[in-house]
Each structure stands twice: as C-alpha cells, then as structure tokens.
Phi, psi and omega in degrees: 000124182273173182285007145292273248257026169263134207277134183295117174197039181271165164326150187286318208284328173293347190260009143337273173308314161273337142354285209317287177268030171279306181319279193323314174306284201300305206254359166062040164274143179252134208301146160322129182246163215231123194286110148337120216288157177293127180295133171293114185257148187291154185257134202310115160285115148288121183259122191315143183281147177303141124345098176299138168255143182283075160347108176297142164318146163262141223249115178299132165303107169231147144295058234297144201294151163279163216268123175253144250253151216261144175266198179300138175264170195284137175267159207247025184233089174270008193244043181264340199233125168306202175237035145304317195240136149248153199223143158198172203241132138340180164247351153303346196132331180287157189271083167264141195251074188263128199257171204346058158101011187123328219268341176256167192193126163213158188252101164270135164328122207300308142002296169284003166287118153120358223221357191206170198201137187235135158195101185091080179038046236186115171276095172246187185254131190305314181320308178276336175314311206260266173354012180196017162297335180293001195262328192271009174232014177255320230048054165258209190222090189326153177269181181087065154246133142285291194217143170225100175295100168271176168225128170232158230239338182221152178291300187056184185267173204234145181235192202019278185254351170283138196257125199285136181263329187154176173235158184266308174171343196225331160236182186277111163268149196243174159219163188221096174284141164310097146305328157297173168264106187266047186203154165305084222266023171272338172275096175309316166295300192314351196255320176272356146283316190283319172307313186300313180270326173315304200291341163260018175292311159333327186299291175358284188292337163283345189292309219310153181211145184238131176232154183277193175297344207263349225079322195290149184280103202264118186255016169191173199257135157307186196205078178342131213333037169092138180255116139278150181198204170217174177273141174218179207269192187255104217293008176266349185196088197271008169277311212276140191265161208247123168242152162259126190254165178290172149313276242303294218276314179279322180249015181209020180064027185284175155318168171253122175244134166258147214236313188225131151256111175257179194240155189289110158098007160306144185280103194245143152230141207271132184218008151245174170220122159231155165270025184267202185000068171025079233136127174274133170237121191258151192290123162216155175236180188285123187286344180268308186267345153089057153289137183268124193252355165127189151284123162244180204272122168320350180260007157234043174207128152271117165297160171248178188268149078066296174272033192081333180327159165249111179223313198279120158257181171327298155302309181284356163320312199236333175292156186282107179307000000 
C-alpha cells in the first residue's frame, strides 16, 4: 500500500503533524517546528508628562529706602513770635525754634504750642505775657520770662544763670535762665504755665545746634590757644575714675562710649568747650605728647592761672569767679 492510498483517520487536531511527517519521510525535509502562537503584547501606556507647575517669579531682596523726613509745617500761633524767632512744627510734633538769623536752632517740646510768646529774643510763658503787656507798652518788662538767647563778640567770662550755647564762626551764643519767678504766682493758670515751661528748659537747652552763616553746623566752641591744667578726682565721689568720653557721645547725643581712662595730674590741654547734659566738657589731649583722651567733665579738670595757679575749675574757667 503506497502513501496515496493510506486512509487518514488521525485526529483533526493531529493531522498537521503526520502529513508534516510522511513529507519528511518521502522527501527528507526537516520537519517544521511548530511556532509558537504569538504574544499579543499589550501596547505600551505613555504617560502624559506632569503639567510644569509655573514658578511664581522671584521677587529680588531690595531694601526698602528710609522714610524721607517730611518738611516743616508753618506754627500755627504766627502772631505768639516778633522776627527775632522763626517758629515752624516738625515732623514729630515738635517746635523748631531759630534765633539770630539762622545761627541758633532749639527744639521745644510739642507741649509748648499755644503755651509760649518769643519777643526780642526772649522766651516768655504766654499767659503772662499777655497779661503784662501794658507794662511792655509802658517799656518795661512783661512778665513770664524764661529764657534769653545772646550773642557776644567775644568768649569772656559768662556770669550767673548763663550758659554757653556754641560759636557760630564769628560770635559767641549765651542762653540766659530765669532764676525767679516771672509771673503772678496768685494766678494759678498764669503760675501753672509759667512752671510747666521752666521745668522743661534744660531738655530744652540740650536741643541747641549752632550754625554758621554758610550753614554748617559748629558742634563746639574752640578754645583760643588751648586751656591747660591737669586732671584731677572728683571731690564728691574720689572713688569714681577719670574718663575721656568720644564725640559720638558729647557732640551728637550718642550712647556714652569712654574713649580714655586717665590718672589724677596728667598734664592736659582743652583746646574745645561743649555744653551738654547740663554740664561743661572740655575736648583734651596730652599736653606734652597730644594724645587725644577725649571730652572729660568739669569736675574733673583744674585749670592754672596766668600765674601759674591751679586755681580755675572747669566751671570758673569761663564763669566770672
């Protein structure tokens, strides 16, 4: 029986494979491998890219600029002051107060508007003021006087209740306090105004700024070819030690910085004056080597005299004995 007439009666699912290998018999062909059906591969998910979130810009570190100072406003009593004084309010609140022509500048206390009358160079308490004009239209002297602002030509000696303020470049300024009572002290407002503006007058006095014609600002009086003396302790309290203090501190209301710790009879010469925290300080350096030891106090420097003395302190220095 040839391979035509053999009857088929393999299975369906089988009859691939023996075909496959009656060829392979007849015809010595190698068999077929039976493929493996294909995997369906799934098709790949792209994943949409996140959404860039949008960066607010960065906003640059800047400094913010200071607040630049507002200018003076007009005071609003102009007919309390002659034209001795220009008067105009700050931008705190405060009272600037300018005297001979520009060259003094003091600050009052916001307190004093509506409270005070300037007239011929003359700080008075209002009340009284205008209450005693008939004595100031007689050509006397109104009552309510506090403070008086001079000028001299020379330093000299300054006498009683007066104070040195500074030099401009060409005079001397004095302030002059009231020690009395310039007032009717039966009237209780007139009495309780005029107390009221005294008792801030040191504040007052610490304010003063001295300028030349030019403007600039003089923050201490020379001293005509130096006051020598030496230093000594303070005869109220002879524990306590002699310092020199900076500028920062005497001529610009700064912290108190000490500069110098000095010893009792160093040889000093004052070649400043200043006036501050109601008190005189004179500038001094080493009178032999000129180290600069700072501002020292009036209560710790003796001056000598013409003859040599150690006679003049710090305060008689400039005061008349």
């Amino acid at each position: 029986m040839t391979s035509s007439q053999i009857e088929i009666t393999t299975p369906a699912y089988q009859q691939t494979e023996v075909i496959q290998n009656l060829a392979v018999e007849n015809n010595n062909v190698a068999p077929v491998q039976n493929e493996a059906p294909a995997q369906t591969v799934s098709p790949v998910q792209t994943e949409a890219p996140a959404p860039v979130q949008s960066q607010a810009p960065v906003q640059e570190q800047t400094t913010p600029e200071p607040a630049k100072p507002q200018p003076d406003t007009p005071y609003p009593y102009p007919e309390d002051t002659d034209s001795s004084a220009v008067l105009s309010i700050k931008e705190d609140g405060s009272v600037r107060a300018i005297f001979g022509n520009g060259a003094v500048e003091l600050t009052f206390p916001a307190e004093f508007i509506n409270h005070f009358v300037i007239h011929k160079d003359t700080l008075y308490s209002k009340i009284a003021f205008t209450n005693g004009k008939e004595a100031l239209e007689r050509g006397g002297n109104p009552g309510g006087r506090i403070l008086v602002i001079k000028s001299y030509d020379e330093l000299g000696y300054l006498h009683g209740a007066e104070a040195l303020l500074g030099w401009d470049g060409e005079k001397y300024w004095r302030r002059y306090e009231s020690t009395d009572v310039h007032c009717n002290p039966y009237n209780a407002e007139e009495l309780e105004e005029y107390l009221a503006l005294s008792e801030k007058i040191d504040e007052v006095i610490n304010t003063a700024r001295i300028y030349s014609k030019s403007g600039e600002y003089m923050p201490c009086t020379p001293l005509p070819d130096g006051y020598i003396g030496e230093l000594r302790k303070n005869k109220y309290n002879t524990d306590e030690p002699i310092f020199g203090y900076t500028d920062s501190y005497i001529l610009d209301k700064g912290p108190q910085v000490k500069q110098w710790e000095m010893e009792e009879t160093w040889h000093v010469t004052a070649k400043s004056i200043k006036y501050a925290y109601n008190q005189y300080w004179f500038d001094c350096y080493d009178t032999d080597d000129n180290d600069h030891y700072g501002w020292v106090n009036e209560k710790n420097i003796v001056f000598y005299t013409e003859e040599g003395q150690k006679h003049l302190n710090g305060f008689d220095v400039i005061h008349k004995p």
